[in-house]
C-alpha atoms as one frame of an Amber mdcrd trajectory, in Angstrom:
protein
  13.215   5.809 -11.303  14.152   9.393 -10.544  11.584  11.132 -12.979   8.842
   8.241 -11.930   9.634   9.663  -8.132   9.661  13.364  -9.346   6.269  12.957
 -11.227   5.101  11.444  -8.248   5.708  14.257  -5.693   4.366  16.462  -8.814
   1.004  14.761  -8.940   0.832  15.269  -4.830   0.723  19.223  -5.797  -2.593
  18.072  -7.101  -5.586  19.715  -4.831  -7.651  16.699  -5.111  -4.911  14.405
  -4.081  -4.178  16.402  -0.894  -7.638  16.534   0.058  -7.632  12.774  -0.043
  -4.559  12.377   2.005  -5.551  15.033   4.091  -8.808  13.344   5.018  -7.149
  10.234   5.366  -4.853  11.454   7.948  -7.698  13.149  10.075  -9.709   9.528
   9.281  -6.855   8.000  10.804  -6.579   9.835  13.984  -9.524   9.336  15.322
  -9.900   5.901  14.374  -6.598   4.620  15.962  -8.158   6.648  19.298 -11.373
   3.780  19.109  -9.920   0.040  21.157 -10.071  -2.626  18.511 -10.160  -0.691
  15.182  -6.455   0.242  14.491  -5.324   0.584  11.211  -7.428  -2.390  10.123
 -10.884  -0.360  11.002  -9.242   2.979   9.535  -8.386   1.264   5.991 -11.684
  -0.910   6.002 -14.550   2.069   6.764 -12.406   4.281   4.229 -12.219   1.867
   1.473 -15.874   2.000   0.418 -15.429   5.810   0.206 -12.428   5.142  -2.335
 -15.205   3.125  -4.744 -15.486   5.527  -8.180 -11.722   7.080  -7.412  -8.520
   7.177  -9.405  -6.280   4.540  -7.616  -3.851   7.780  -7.110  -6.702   9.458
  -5.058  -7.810   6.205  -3.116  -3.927   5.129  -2.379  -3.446   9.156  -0.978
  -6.614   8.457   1.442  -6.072   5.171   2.399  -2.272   5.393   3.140  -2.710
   8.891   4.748  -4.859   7.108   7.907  -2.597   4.189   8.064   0.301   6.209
   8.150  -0.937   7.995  11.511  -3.433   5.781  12.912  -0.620   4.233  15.310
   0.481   8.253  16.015  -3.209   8.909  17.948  -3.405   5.705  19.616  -0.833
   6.787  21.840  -3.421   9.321  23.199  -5.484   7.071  25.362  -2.161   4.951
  26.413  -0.529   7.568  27.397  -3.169   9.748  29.298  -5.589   7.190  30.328
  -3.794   3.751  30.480  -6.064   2.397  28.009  -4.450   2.061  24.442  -6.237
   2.037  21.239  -4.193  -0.425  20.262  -2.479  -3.398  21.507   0.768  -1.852
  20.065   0.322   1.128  21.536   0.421  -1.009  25.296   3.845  -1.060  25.105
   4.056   2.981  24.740   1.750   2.890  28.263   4.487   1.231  30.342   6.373
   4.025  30.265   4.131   6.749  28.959   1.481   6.669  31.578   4.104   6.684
  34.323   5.294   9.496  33.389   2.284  11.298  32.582   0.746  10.601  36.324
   3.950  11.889  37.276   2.778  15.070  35.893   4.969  15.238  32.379   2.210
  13.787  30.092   3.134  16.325  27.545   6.432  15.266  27.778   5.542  11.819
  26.891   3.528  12.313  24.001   6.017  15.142  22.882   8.262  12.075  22.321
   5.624   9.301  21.285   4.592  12.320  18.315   7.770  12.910  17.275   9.223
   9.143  17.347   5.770   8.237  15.184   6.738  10.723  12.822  10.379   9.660
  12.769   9.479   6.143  11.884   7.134   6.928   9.019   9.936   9.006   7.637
  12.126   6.457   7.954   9.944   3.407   6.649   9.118   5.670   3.829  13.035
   5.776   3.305  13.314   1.829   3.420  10.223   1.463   1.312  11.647   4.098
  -1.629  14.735   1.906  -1.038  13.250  -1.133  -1.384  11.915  -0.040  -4.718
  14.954  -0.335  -6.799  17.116  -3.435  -4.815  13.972  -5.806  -5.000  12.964
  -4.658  -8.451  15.095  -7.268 -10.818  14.290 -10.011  -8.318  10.707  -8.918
  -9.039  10.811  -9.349 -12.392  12.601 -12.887 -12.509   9.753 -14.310 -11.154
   6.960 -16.587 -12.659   4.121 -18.139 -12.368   5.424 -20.910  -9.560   6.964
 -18.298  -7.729   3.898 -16.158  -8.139   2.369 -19.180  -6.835   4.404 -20.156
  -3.896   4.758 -16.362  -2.803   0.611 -16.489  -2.221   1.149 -19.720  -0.208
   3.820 -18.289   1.633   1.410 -14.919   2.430  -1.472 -17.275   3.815   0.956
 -19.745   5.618   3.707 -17.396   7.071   0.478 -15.639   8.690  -0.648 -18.320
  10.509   2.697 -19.695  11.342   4.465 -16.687  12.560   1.957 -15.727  15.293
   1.825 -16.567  18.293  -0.446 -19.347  19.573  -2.298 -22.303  18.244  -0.115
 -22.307  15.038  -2.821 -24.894  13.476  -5.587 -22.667  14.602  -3.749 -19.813
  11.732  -3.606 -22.715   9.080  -7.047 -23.405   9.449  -8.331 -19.788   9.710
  -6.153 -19.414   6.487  -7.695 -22.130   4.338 -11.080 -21.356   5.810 -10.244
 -17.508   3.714  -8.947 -19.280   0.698 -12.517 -21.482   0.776 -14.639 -17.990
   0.996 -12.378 -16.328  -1.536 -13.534 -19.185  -4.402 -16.979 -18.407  -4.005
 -17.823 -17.086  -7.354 -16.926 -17.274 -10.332 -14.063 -19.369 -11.287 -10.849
 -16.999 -12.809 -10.345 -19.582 -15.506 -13.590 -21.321 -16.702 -15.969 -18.300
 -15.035 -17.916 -21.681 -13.601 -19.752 -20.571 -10.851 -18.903 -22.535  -7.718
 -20.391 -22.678  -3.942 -22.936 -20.311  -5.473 -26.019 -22.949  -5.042 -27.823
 -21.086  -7.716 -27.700 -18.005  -6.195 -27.217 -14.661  -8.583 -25.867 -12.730
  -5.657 -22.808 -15.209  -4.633 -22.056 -15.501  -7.855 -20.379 -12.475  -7.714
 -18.428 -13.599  -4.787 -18.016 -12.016  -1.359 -17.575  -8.896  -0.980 -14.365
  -8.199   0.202 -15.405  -5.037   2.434 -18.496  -7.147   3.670 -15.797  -9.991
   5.042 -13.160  -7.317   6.716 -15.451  -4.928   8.240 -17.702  -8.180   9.595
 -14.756 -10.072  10.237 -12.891  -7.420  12.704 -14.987  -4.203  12.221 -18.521
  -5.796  13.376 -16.836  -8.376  16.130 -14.880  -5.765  17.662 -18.244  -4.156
  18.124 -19.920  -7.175  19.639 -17.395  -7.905  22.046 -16.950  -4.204  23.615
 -20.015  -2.761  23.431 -20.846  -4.234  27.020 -17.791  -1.841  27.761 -20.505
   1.187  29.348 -17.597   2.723  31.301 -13.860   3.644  31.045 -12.844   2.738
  34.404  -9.508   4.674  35.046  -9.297   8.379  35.168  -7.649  10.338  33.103
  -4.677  12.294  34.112  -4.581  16.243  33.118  -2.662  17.340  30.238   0.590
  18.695  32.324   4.031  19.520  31.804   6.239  20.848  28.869   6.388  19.743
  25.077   9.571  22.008  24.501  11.189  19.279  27.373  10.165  16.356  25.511
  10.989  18.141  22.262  14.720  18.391  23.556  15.362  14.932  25.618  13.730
  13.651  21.974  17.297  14.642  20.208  19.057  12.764  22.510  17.295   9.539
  22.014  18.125   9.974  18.334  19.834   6.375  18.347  16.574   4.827  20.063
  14.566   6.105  17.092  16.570   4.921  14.525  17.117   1.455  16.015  13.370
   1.148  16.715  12.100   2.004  12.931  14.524  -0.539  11.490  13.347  -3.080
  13.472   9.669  -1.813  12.845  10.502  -1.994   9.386  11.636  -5.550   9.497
   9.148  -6.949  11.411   6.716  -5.449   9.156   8.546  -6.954   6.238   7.967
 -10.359   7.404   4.261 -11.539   6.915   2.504 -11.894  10.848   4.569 -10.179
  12.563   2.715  -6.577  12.452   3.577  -3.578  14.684   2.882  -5.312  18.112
   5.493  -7.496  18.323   7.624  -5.169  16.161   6.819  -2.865  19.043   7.887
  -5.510  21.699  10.910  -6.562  20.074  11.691  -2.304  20.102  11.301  -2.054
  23.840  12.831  -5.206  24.370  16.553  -4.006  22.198  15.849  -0.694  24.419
  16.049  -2.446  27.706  18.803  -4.661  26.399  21.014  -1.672  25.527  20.430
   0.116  28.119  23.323   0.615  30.777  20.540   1.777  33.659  17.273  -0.756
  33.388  15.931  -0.108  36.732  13.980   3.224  35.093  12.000   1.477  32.451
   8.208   0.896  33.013   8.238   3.993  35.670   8.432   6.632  33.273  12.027
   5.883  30.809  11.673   8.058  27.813  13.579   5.527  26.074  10.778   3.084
  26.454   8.455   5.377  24.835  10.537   6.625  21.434  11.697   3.210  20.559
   8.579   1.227  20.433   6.623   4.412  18.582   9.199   4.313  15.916   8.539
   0.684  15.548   5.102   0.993  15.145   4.822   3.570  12.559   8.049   2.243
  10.535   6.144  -0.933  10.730   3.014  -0.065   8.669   5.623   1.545   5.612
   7.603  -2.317   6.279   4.752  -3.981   5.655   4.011  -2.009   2.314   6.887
  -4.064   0.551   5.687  -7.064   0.312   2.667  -6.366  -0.476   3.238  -4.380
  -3.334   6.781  -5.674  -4.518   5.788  -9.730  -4.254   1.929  -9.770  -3.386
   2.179 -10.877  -0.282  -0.040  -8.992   2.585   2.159  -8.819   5.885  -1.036
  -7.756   8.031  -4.637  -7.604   7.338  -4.668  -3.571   6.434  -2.142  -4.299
   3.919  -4.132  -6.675   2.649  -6.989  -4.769   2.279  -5.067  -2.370   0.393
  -3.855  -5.685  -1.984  -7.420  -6.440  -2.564  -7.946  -2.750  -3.587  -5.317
  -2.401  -6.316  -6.566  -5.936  -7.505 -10.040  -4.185  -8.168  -8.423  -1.499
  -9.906  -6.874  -4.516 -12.473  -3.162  -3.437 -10.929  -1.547  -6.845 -10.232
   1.018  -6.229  -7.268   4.765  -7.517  -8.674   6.085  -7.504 -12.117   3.570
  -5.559 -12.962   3.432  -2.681 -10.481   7.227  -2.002 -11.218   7.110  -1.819
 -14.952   3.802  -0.552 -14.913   2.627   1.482 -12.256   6.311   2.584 -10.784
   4.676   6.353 -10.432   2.255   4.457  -8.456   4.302   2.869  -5.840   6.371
   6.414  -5.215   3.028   8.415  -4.538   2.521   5.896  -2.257   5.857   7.101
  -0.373   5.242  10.198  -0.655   1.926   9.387   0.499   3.265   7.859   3.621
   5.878  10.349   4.251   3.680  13.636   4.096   0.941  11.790   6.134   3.512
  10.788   8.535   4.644  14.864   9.401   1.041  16.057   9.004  -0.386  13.507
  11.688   2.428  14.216  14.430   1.815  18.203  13.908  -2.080  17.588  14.225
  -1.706  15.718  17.308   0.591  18.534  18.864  -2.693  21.188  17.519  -5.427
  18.712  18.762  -3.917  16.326  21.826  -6.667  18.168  23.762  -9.736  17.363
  21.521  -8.464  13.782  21.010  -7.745  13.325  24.860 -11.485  13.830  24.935
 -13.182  11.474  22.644 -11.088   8.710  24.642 -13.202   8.925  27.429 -16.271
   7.843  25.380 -17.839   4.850  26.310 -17.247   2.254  23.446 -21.046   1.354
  23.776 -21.876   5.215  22.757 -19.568   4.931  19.965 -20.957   1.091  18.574
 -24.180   2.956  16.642 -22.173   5.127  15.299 -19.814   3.118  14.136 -21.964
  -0.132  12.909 -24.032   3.100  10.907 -21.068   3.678   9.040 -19.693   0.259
   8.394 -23.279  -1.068   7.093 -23.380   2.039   4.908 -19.759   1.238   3.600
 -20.376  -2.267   3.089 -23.027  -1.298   0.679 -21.337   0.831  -1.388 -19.465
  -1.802  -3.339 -22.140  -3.897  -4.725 -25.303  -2.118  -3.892 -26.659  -4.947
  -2.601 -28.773  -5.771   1.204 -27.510  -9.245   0.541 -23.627  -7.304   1.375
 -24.776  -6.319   4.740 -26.428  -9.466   5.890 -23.372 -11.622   4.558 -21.157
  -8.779   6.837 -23.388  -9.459   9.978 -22.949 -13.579   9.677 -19.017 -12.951
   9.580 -19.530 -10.796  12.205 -20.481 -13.677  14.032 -17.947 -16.077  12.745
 -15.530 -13.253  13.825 -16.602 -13.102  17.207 -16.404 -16.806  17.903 -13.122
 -16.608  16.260 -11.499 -14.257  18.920 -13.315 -15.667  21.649 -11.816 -19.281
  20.817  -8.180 -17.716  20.140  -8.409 -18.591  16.496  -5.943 -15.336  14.367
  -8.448 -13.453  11.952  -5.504 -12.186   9.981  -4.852 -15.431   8.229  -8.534
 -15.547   7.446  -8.566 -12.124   5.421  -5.378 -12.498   3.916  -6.211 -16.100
   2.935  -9.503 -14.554   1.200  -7.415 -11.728  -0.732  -5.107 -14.379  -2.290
  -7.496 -16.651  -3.161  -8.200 -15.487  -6.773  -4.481 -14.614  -7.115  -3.239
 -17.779  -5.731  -5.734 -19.799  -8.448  -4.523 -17.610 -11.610  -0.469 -18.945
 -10.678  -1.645 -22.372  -9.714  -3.802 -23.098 -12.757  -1.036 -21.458 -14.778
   1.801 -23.138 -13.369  -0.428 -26.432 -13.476  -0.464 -26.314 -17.590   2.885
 -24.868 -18.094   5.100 -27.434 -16.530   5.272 -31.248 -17.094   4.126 -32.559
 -13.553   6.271 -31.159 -10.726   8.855 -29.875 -12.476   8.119 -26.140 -11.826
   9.261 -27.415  -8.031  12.752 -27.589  -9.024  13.150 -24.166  -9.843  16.041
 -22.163  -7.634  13.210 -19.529  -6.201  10.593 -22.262  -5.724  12.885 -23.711
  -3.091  13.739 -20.370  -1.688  10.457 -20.357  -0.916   9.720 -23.777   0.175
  12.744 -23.625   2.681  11.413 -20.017   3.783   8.109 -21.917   4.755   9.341
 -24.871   6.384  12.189 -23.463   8.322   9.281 -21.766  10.756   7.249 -24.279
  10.868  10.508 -26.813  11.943  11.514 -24.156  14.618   7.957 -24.261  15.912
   8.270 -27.778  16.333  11.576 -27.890  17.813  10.270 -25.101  20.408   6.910
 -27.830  21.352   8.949 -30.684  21.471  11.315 -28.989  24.127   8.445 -27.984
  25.676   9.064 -23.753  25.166   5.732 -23.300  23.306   2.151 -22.835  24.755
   0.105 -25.698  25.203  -2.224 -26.502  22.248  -5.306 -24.668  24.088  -3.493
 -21.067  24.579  -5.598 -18.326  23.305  -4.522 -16.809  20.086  -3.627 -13.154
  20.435  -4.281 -11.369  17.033  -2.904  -8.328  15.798  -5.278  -6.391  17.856
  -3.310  -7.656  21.341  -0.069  -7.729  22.050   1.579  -9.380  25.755  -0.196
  -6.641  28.002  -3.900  -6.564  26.934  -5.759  -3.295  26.293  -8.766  -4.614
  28.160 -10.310  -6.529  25.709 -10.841  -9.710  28.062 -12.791 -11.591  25.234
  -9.700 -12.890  23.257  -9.000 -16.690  23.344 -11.219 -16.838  26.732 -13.639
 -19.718  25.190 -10.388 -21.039  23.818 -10.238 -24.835  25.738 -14.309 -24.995
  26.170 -17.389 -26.808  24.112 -17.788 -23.887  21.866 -14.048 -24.325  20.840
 -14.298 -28.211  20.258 -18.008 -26.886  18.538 -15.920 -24.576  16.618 -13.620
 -27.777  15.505 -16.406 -29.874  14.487 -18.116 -27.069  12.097 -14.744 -26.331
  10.522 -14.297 -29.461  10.087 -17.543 -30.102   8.868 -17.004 -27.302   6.468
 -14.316 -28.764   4.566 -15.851 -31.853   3.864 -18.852 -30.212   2.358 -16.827
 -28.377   0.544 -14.550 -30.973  -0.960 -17.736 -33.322  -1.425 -19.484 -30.168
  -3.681 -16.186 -29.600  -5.723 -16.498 -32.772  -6.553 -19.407 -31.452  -8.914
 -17.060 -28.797 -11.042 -15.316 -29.403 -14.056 -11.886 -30.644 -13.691  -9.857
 -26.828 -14.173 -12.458 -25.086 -12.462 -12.272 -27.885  -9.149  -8.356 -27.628
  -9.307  -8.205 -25.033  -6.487 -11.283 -25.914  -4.190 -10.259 -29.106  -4.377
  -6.668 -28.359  -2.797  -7.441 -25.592  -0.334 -11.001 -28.473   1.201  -8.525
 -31.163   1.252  -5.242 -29.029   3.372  -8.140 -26.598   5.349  -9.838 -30.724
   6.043  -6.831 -32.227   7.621  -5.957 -28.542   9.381  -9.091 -28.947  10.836
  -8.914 -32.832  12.129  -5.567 -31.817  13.607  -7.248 -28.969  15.406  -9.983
 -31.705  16.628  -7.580 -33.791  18.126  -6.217 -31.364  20.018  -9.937 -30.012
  21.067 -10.081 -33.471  22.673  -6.840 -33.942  23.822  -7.720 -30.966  26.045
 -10.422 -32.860  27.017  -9.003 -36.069  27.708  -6.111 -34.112  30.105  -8.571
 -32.835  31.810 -10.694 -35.222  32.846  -7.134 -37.162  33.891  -6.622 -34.470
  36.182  -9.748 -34.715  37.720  -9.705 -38.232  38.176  -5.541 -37.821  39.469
  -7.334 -35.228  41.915 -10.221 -36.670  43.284  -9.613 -40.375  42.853 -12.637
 -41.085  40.857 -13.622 -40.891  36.925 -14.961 -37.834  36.135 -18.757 -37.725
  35.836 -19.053 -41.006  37.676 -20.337 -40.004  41.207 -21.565 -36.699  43.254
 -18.900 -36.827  45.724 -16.319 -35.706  43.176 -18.481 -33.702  41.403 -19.250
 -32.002  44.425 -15.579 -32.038  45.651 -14.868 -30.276  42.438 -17.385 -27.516
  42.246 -16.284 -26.742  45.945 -12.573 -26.434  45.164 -12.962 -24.615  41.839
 -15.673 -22.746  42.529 -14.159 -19.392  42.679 -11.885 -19.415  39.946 -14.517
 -21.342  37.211 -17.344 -19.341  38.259 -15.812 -16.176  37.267 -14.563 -17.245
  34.253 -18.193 -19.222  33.308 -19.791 -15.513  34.456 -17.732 -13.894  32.283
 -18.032 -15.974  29.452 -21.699 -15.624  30.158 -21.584 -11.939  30.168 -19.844
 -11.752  26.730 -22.385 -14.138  24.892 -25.194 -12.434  26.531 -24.176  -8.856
  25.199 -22.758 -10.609  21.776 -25.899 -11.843  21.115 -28.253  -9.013  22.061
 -25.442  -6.746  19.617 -25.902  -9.320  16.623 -29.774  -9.601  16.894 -30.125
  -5.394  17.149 -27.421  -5.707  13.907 -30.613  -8.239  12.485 -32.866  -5.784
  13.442 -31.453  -2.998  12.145 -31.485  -4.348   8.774 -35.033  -5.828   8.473
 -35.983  -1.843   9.223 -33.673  -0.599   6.400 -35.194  -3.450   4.092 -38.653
  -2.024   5.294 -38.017   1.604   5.685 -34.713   2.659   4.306 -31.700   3.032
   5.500 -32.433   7.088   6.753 -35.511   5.962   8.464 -34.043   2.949   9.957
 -30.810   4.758  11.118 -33.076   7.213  13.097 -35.217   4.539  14.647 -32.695
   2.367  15.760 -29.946   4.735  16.900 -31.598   6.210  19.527 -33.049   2.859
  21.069 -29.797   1.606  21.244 -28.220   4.275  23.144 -30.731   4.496  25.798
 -31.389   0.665  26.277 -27.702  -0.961  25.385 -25.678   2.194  26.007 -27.824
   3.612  29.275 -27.029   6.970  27.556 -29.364   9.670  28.401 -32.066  11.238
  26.571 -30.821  14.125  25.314 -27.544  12.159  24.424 -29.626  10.153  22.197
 -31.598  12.602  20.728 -28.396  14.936  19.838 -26.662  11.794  18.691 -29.195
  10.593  16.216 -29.976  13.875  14.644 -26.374  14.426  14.036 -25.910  10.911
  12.516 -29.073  11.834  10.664 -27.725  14.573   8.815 -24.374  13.382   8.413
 -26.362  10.761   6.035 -28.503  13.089   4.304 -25.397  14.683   3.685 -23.180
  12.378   2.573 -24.598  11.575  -1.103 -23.960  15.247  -2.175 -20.245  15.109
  -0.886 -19.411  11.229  -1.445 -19.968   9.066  -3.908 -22.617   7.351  -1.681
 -25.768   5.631  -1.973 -28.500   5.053   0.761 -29.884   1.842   0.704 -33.774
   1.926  -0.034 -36.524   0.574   1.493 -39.600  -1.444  -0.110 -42.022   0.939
   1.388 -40.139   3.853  -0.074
């Protein structure tokens, strides 16, 4: 293990590698700067670029921006009161106090150093990792293979907070997209109805960067203005620098707990952030400080959030299983590359998994000392309106979208999930089921349809690790009942906060506000409706190649009934209250219904407005997305780009003229560009 570690460092000396990580660090900074994007935008608009690479070079740029993406998001929380992130709202309790007390160099003198801190540290638990989990790796088989992928999709859903069944049948709902395609172990085609391009299956940069990249997009770009004002850039960094050293027991406490809640699949980096703060304020001997400007509110939680990311890393890579949706992202890249996380990766590709913390540990240093350089520059592009930034960004998705199969049909596919994203949030349904569920679909299949002819009927559920596993998933799903049974839990209409939001919001009002409303019970019915299609069409498929569909229709079916009976027990509550209220049925006279809108009024018409509001922009965003690609379809994508940049900004955006026009002829050339530095490809048009 020694030499493999060596050898690794050794091929870092490389100048190509540190190119990669180096542009993967300055990727990730501004990225985890932009509301919504995190490290699941920084990972997903890089990965395209990583198409053509050595996995060495792809894992150096990939892990170099989510190593620091939660080191810049502290930017806007701290100076502005608007995180990047939601895990970066905990930093802005304490970190914007103190900065409009006139030390907000002192606060992100400690947020930079306690990032750094972390990553070093995760990196330390990850290299440790390496060798303790290694002959547990390499007992396993195919039914622990198996119930490790189960446990990946199901701990996802299970261990966030919210609608629990709302995870379960995002989850299966990713599984059921992942078997489009070919079929692992007969190469049947299935769900393709005849089509050449889904036989191929989805394209797994198409389905994140639609899924989060795309409906982030939709959902802020009515954001035109950043309403609070900045505060200046004031006070020492040598003082935080110093009161950092004597926090040193804060930043070590606050990365181990990162690192376990990374660890453990649906947790991610806010709560591991939360549950940071929260050992801060419970260890602390003075508590009347924290949330007015505490440094010990700020270094624990941004140890947590970078240790977090390097947490998450093991078990994805040591047991396959995706903790978050960036690590799974990076699962579905080694998968491409034929490297098949477990066994394998420790036998095999050992060198691999110690560039990786290297990788992590280099990125970690070089991101903290860029942010000291550039806290200026960065402070900056915070104050951009998100609508300004949307063309930009939906530019560069589109383009990266592309890259992986070459195909238009990869861009409208991306839009459509954009749109399934975007009801998703707005209902509270988690996304990060969904992807993971779609990354371990083929993987899942391969142990199931192994362990399936292997064993003699259930056998293979005897085995010692099998029930590890079993009792790992049911124990969470027990306490969850236990909690709604004595009432502790939310009610089955709470909005689902992903891992984009954490307990104090960044802003972003859209998440789980249609949660409760027709389009959720709509939402119900499709999903529903889904499954049964899909379990009546598997029907069709031989008998190996409709093993899988035929599981994941029937579990994502009953998910989704479940999830409909709740839809209407909402319902069904609510028109009791009105009825306990007003004394009549609802619906059966004017008096009440008048009675109702005049009590209610205030409160429902705001929210109805605001749900209005969000539609309204949603759907102008998604049909200039639509528009957008009939004119690269006609024109190109160049020509198309130019046309449609600049209209956006000055209608959507209300930028002004010579915004737009500097805007799109930068854009412009940063695509004609591209194909000489990047292994990139402009879509063409037919009337090219």
């Amino acid at each position: 293990m020694t030499d493999a570690a060596l050898s690794a460092l050794a091929s870092l000396a490389d100048p190509s590698l540190l190119l990669m990580l180096a542009i993967g660090v300055l990727a990730g900074l501004v990225i985890g700067l932009i509301p919504g994007l995190g490290g699941t935008g920084a990972v997903a608009i890089l990965l395209p670029v990583t198409f053509g690479m050595e996995p060495e070079a792809a894992l150096a740029m990939l892990i170099g921006a989510l190593a620091v993406v939660h080191t810049s998001d502290t930017v806007a929380a701290v100076l502005l009161g608007a995180p990047g992130s939601a895990s970066a709202s905990v930093t802005m309790l304490d970190g914007y106090s103190m900065a409009r007390q006139g030390q907000a160099k002192r606060a992100l003198s400690l947020a930079f150093l306690s990032s750094m801190a972390g990553g070093l540290i995760g990196a330390v638990g990850l290299t440790l990792a390496i060798p303790l989990a290694r002959p547990l790796v390499l007992s396993f088989g195919s039914p622990e293979l198996f119930m490790l992928t189960i446990l990946g999709v199901s701990l996802a859903a299970v261990l966030s907070r919210g609608n629990v069944v709302k995870g379960l049948t995002a989850g299966f709902l990713g599984l059921l997209l992942g078997l489009v395609g070919s079929s692992p172990t007969t190469a049947e085609e299935r769900f393709s109805f005849g089509s050449l391009f889904l036989s191929d299956g989805v394209s797994l940069v198409a389905v994140a960067l639609g899924i989060f990249g795309l409906a982030e997009i939709a959902s802020r770009v009515g954001q035109r203005k950043v309403t609070e004002t900045p505060v200046e850039l004031t006070g020492g960094w040598g003082a935080g620098i110093r009161e950092w050293v004597t926090h040193w027991s804060q930043v070590v406490r606050g990365a181990l707990i990162g690192i376990w809640a990374g660890v453990l699949p649906g947790v991610g980096a806010t709560a591991g952030t939360w549950l940071a703060y929260g050992q801060a304020v419970a260890t602390a001997k003075d508590k009347r400080k924290f949330g007015k400007g505490d440094p010990r509110g700020i270094v624990g939680p941004e140890s947590a959030n970078n240790s977090v990311e390097a947490g998450d890393l093991i078990p994805t890579f040591l047991f396959g299983i995706p903790g978050g949706v960036p690590s799974a992202m990076l699962l579905g890249m080694l998968l491409t590359y034929g490297i098949q996380p477990g066994p394998a990766i420790v036998t095999d590709h050992l060198d691999l998994m110690y560039l990786i913390v290297w990788a992590f540990a280099i990125a970690s240093v070089a991101g903290a000392f860029l942010c000291f350089l550039a806290t200026g520059s960065l402070a900056k592009l915070t104050r951009v309106p998100f609508a300004v930034l949307g063309p930009g960004l939906l530019v560069i998705m589109l383009l990266g979208a592309y890259q992986e199969g070459g195909q238009i049909g990869d861009l409208w596919v991306m839009v459509l999930l954009g749109v399934v994203g975007f009801l998703l949030k707005a209902t509270g349904t988690p996304r990060a089921p969904f992807l993971i569920g779609f990354v371990l679909a083929i993987p899942m299949e391969r142990y199931y349809y192994l362990t399936a002819n292997l064993y003699d009927g259930a056998s293979w559920m005897l085995r010692p690790g099998v029930l590890v596993f079993a009792a790992v998933l049911i124990v969470p799903v027990l306490w969850a009942l236990l909690k709604k049974l004595r009432g502790t839990s939310g009610q089955a209409d709470d909005g689902h906060r992903d891992e984009h939001d954490g307990p104090e919001a960044d802003g972003d009002d859209l998440e789980g506000s249609m949660a409760g409303t027709t389009w959720s019970a709509g939402l119900a019915v499709l999903l529903v409706a889904a499954f049964a299609a899909a379990l009546w069409v598997s029907g069709s498929f031989s008998e190996e190649a409709r093993l899988m569909p035929r599981l994941v229709a029937t579990c994502g079916l009953v998910a989704a009934l479940v999830l409909l009976w709740q839809e209407a027990t909402v319902w069904r509550r609510r028109a009791a209250d009105v009825e306990e209220a007003f004394g009549e049925p609802l619906g059966t006279g004017g008096s009440t219904m008048l009675a109702t809108r005049t009590r209610t009024r205030p409160v429902a018409d705001e929210k109805a407005l605001a749900r209005a509001h969000d539609l309204r922009i949603a759907t102008r965003t998604f049909a200039a997305m639509a528009g957008f690609l009939v004119m690269v379809m006609l024109g190109g994508y160049l020509a198309a780009t130019l046309v449609f940049t600049p209209a956006f900004l000055l209608y959507a955006a209300r930028a002004r003229l010579r915004t737009a026009i500097v805007y799109t002829v930068v854009l412009g050339l940063v695509l004609l560009a591209l194909p000489s530095l990047l292994p990139v490809d402009l879509p063409m048009g037919i009337l090219q």
